[in-house]
C-alpha positions, 0 to 999 in steps of 0.5 A: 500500500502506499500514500495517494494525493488526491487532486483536491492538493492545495499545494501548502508544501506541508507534507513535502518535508515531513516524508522521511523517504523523500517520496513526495513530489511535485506533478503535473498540477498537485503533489504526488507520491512515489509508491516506490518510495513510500513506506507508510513511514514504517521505521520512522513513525508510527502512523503516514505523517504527510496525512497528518499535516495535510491542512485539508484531508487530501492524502489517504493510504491505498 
């Protein structure tokens, strides 16, 4: 499973430097995540930080 943007992204730059894995970038219109880099957080934290900060529920894990 992995971490999923939907495309109602604000772009607040929130979670950008909350992912330990550096797995979130920058698409073609909102933020994404590389579900080849996305743990979950697992080994860092105890739950998905990036669905933590976000401002308006926008991430959800798929």
């Amino acid at each position: 499973m992995t971490a999923v943007i939907e495309v109602s992204c604000i772009n607040c730059d929130m979670c950008v430097p909350e992912c330990p894995n550096q797995a979130i970038f920058m698409g073609a219109q909102h933020y994404q995540v590389d579900a080849e880099l996305c743990t979950e957080c697992e080994g860092f934290y105890d739950n998905p930080t990036c669905i933590a900060v976000c401002p308006i529920d926008c991430i959800e894990i798929v």
